[in-house]
N, CA, C and O of each residue as an XYZ file, in Angstrom:
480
protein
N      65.476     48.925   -184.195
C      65.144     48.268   -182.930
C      65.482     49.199   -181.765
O      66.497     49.894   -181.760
N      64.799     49.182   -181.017
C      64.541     49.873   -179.644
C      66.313     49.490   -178.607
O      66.638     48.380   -178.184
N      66.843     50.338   -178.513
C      67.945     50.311   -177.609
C      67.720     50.243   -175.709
O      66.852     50.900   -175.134
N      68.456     49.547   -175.177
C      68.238     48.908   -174.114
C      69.972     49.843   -172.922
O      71.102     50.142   -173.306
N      69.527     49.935   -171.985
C      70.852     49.999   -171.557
C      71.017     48.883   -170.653
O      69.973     48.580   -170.075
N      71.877     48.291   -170.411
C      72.115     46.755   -169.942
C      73.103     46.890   -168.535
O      74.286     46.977   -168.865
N      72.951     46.918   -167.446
C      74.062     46.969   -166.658
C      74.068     45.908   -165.859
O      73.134     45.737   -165.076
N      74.862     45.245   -165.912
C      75.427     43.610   -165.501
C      76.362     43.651   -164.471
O      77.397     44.310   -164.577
N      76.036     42.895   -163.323
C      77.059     42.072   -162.776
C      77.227     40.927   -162.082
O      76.172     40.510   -161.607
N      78.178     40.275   -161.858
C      77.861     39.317   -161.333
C      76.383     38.507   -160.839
O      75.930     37.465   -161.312
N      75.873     39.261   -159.855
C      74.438     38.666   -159.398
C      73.270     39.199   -160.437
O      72.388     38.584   -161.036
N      73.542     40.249   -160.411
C      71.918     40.706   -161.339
C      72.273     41.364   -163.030
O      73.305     41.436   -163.697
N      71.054     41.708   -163.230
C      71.350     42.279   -164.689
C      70.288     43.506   -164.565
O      69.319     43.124   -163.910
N      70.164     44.846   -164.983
C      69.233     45.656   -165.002
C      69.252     46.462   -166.993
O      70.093     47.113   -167.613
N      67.767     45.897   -167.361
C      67.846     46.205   -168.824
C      66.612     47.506   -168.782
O      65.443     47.198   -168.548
N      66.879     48.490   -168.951
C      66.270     49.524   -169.083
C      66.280     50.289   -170.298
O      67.106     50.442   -171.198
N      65.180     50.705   -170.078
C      64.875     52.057   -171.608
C      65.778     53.272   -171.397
O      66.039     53.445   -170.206
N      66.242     54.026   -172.106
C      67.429     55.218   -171.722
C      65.977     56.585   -170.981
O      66.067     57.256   -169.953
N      64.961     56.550   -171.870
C      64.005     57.184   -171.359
C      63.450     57.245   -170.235
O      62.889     58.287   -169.897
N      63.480     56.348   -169.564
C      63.128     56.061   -167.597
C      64.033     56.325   -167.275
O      63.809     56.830   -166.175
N      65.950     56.393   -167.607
C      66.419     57.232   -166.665
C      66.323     58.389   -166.442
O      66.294     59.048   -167.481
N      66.229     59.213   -165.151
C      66.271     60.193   -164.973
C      67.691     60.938   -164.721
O      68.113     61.963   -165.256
N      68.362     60.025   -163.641
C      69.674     60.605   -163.179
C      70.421     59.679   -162.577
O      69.999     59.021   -161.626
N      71.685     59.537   -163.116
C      72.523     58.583   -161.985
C      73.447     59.818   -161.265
O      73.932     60.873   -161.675
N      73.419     59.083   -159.934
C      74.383     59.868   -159.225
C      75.326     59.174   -158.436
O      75.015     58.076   -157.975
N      76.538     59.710   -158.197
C      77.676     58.905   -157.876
C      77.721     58.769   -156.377
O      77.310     59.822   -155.889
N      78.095     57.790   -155.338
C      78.473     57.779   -154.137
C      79.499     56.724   -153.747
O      79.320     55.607   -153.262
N      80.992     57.571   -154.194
C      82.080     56.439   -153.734
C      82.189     55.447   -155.050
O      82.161     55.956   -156.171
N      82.330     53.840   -154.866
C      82.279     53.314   -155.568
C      81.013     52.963   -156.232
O      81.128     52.081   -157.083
N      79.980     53.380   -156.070
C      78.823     52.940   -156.106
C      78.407     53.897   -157.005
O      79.090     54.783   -157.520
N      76.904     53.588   -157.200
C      76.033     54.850   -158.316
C      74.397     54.438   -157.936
O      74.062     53.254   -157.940
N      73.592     55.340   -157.668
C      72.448     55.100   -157.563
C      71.790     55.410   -159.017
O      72.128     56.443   -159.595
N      70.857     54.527   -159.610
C      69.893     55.232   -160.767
C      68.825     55.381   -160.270
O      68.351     54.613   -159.432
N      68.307     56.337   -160.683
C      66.578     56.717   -160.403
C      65.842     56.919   -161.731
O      66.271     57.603   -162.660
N      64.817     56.323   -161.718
C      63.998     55.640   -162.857
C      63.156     56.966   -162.910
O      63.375     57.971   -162.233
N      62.207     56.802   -163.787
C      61.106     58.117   -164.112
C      59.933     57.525   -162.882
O      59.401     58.371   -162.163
N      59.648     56.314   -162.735
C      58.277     55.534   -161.824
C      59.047     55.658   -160.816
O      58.825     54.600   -160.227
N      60.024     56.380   -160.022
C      60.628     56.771   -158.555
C      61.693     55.957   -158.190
O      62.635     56.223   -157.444
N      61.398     54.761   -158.902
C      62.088     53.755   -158.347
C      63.946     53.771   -158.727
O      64.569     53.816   -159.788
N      64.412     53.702   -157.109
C      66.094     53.886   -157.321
C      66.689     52.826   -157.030
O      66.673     52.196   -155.973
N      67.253     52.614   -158.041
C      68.685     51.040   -157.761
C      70.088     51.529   -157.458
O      70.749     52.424   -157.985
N      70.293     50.904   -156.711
C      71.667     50.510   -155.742
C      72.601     50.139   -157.130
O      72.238     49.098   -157.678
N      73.653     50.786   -157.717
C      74.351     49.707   -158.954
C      75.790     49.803   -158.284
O      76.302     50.796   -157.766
N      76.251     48.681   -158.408
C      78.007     48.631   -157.926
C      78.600     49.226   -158.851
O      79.225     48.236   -159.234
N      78.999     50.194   -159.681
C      79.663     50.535   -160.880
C      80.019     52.250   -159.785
O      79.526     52.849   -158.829
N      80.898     52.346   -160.519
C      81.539     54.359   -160.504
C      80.404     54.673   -161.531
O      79.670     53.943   -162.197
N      80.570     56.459   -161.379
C      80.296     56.777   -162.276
C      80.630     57.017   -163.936
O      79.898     57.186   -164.911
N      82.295     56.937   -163.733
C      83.079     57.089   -165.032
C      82.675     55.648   -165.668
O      82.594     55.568   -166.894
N      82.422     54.509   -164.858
C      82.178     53.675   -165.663
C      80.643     53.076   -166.374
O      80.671     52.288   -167.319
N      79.267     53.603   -165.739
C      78.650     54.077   -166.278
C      78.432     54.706   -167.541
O      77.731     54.266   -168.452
N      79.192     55.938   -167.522
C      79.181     56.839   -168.846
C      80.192     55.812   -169.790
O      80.067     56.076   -170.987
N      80.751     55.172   -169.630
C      81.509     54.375   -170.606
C      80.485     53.291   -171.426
O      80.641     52.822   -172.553
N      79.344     53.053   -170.421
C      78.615     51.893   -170.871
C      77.277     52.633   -171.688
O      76.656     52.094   -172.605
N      77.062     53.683   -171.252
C      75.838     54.946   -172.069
C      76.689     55.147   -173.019
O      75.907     54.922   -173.943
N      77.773     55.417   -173.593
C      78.300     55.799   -175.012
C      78.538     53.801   -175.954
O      78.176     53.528   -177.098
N      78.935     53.237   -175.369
C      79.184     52.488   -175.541
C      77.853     50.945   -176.593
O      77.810     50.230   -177.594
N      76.967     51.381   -175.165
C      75.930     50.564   -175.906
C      74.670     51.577   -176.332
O      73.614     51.101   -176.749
N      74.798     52.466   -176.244
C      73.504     53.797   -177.047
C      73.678     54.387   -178.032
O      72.714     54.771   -178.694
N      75.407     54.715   -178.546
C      75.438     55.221   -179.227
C      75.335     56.623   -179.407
O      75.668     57.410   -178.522
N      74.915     56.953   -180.444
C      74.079     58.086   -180.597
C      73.067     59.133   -179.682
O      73.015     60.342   -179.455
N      71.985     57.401   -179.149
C      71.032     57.914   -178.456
C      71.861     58.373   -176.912
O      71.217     59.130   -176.187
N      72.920     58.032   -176.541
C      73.600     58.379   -175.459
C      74.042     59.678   -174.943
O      74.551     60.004   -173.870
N      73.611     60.528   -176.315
C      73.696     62.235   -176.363
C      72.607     62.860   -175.538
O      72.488     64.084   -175.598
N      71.823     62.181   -174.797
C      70.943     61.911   -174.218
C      71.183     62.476   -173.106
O      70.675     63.555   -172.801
N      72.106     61.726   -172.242
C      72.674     61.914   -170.972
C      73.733     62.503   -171.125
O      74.525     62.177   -172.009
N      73.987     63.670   -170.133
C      75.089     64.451   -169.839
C      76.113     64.420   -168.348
O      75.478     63.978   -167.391
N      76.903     64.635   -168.169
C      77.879     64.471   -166.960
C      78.016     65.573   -166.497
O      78.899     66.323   -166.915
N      77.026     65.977   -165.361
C      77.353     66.940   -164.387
C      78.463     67.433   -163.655
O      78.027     67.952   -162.628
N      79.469     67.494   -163.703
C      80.500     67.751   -162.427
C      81.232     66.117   -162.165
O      81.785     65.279   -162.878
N      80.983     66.207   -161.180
C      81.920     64.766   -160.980
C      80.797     63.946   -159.851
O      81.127     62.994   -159.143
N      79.784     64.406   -159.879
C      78.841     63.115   -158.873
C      77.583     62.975   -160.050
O      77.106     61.855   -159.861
N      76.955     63.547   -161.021
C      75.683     63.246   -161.574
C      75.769     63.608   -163.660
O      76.037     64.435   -164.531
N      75.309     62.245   -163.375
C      74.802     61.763   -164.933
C      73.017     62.322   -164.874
O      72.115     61.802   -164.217
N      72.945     63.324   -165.636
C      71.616     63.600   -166.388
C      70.916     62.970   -167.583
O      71.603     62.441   -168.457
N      69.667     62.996   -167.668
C      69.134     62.815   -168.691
C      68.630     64.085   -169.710
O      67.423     64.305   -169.613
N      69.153     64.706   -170.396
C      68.534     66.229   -170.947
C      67.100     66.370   -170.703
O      66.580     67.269   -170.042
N      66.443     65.306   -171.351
C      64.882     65.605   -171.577
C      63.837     65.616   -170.316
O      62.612     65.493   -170.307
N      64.940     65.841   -169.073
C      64.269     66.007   -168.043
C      64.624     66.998   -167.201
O      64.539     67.015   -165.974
N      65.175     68.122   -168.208
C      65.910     69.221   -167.557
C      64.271     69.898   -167.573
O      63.368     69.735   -168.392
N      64.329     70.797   -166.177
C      63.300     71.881   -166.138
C      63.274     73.149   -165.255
O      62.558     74.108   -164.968
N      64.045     72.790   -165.086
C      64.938     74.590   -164.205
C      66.083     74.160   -163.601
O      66.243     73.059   -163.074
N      66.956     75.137   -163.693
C      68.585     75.605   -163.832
C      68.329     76.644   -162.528
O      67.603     77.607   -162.776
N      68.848     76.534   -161.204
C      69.232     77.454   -160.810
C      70.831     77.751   -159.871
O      71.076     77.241   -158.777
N      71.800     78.729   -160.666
C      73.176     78.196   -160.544
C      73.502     79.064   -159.169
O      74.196     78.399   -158.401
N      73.178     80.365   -158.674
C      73.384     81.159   -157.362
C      73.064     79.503   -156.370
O      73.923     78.888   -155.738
N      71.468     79.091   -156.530
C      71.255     78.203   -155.355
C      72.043     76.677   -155.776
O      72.358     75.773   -155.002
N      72.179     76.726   -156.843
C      73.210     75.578   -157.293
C      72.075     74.347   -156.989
O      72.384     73.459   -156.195
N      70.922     74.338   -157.571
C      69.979     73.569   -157.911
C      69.557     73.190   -159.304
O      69.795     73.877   -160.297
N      69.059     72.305   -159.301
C      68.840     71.726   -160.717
C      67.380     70.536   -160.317
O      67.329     69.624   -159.491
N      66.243     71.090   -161.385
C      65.087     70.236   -161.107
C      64.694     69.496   -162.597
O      64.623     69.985   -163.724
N      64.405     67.699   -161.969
C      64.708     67.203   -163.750
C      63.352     66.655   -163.095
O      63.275     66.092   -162.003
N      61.824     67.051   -164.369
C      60.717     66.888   -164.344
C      60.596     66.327   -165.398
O      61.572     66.088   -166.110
N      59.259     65.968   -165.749
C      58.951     66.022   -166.838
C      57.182     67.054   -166.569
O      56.388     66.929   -167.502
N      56.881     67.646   -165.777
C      55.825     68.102   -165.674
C      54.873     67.402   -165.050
O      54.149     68.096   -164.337
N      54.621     66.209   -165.080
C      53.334     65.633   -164.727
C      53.527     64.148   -163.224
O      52.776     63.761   -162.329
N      54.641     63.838   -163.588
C      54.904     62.767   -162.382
C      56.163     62.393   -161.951
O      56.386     61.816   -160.887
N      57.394     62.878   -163.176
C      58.369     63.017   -162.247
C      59.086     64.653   -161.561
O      58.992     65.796   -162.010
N      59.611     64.256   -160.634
C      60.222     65.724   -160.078
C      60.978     65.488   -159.611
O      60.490     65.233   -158.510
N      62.365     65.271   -159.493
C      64.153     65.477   -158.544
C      64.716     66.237   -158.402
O      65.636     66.190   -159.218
N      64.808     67.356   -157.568
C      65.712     68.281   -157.310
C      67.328     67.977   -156.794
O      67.587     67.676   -155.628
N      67.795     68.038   -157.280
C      69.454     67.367   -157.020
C      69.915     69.003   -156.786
O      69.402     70.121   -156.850
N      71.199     68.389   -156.478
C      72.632     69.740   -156.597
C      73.450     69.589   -157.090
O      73.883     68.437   -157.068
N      74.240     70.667   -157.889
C      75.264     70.228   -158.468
C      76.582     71.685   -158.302
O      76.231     72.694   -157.691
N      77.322     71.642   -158.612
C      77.995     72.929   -158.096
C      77.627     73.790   -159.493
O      77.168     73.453   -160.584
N      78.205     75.508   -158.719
C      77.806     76.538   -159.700
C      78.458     76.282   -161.315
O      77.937     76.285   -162.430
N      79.781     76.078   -160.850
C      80.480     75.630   -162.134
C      79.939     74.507   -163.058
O      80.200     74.352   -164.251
N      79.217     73.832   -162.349
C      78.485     72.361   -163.746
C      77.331     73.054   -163.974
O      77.151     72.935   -165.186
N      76.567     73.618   -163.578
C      75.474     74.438   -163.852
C      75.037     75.639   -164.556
O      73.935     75.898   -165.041
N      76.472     76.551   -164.508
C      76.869     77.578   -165.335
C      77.156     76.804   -166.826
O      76.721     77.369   -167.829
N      77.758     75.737   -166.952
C      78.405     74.947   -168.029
C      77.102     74.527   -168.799
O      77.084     74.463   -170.029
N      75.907     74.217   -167.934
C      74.938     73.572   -168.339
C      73.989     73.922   -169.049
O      73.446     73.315   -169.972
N      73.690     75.358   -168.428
C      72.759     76.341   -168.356
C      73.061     76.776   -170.190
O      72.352     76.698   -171.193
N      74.513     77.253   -169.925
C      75.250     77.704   -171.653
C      75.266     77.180   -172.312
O      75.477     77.634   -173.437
N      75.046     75.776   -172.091
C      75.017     74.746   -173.110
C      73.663     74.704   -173.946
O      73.723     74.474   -175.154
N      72.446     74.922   -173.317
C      71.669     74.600   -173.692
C      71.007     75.910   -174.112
O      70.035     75.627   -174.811
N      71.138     77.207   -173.971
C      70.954     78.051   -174.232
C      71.469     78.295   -175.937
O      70.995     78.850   -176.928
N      72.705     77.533   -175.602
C      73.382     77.516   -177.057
C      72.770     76.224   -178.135
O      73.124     76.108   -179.308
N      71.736     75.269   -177.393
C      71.727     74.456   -178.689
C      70.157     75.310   -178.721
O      69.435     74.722   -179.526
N      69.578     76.269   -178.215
C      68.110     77.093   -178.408
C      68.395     77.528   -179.231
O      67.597     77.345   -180.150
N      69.406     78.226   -179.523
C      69.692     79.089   -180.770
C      69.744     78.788   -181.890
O      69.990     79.638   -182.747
């Protein structure tokens, strides 16, 4: 069966595919998600607690998303250029989504090696 990520609170509930996320990013107590169709939700959660709820209810499939630095949750399969001098990072998929975020040199250097190393 198809896995859901579920984030609940009090007033609302948001049940999403792990595949439409693109990126959560942290602000304060808060976390914005941005979907693959553009669309960004407001979520009351941190980010540490987020990533508690992606390992938690995905599992496996939660290898998915990675933790940038200390403001941004990635989705891998929407990595599409690494650049660590300008300390940019663009998560596409080629055809309709595109986010250029920032992240510092150090999460990007980390990132860059990482994935270079699972090419091999």
């Amino acid at each position: 069966m198809k896995k859901f990520l579920i984030i609940s609170t009090s007033n609302d509930l948001v049940r999403i595919a792990p595949e439409r996320v693109v990126y959560i990013s942290s602000d304060g107590n808060y976390s914005t998600l941005v979907q693959a169709d553009g669309e960004m939700r407001m979520l009351s959660f941190q980010l540490g607690q987020l990533e508690r709820l992606i390992v938690s209810q995905l599992g496996s499939e939660g290898n998915t998303f990675i933790r940038i630095g200390k403001s941004l949750i990635i989705n891998r399969s929407y990595i599409y250029y690494i650049n660590v001098t300008k300390q940019r990072l663009v998560l596409s998929d080629i055809t309709t989504v595109n986010h250029s975020v920032s992240a510092s040199r150090e999460a990007l250097k980390q990132l860059k090696e990482l994935l270079e190393k699972e090419a091999k």
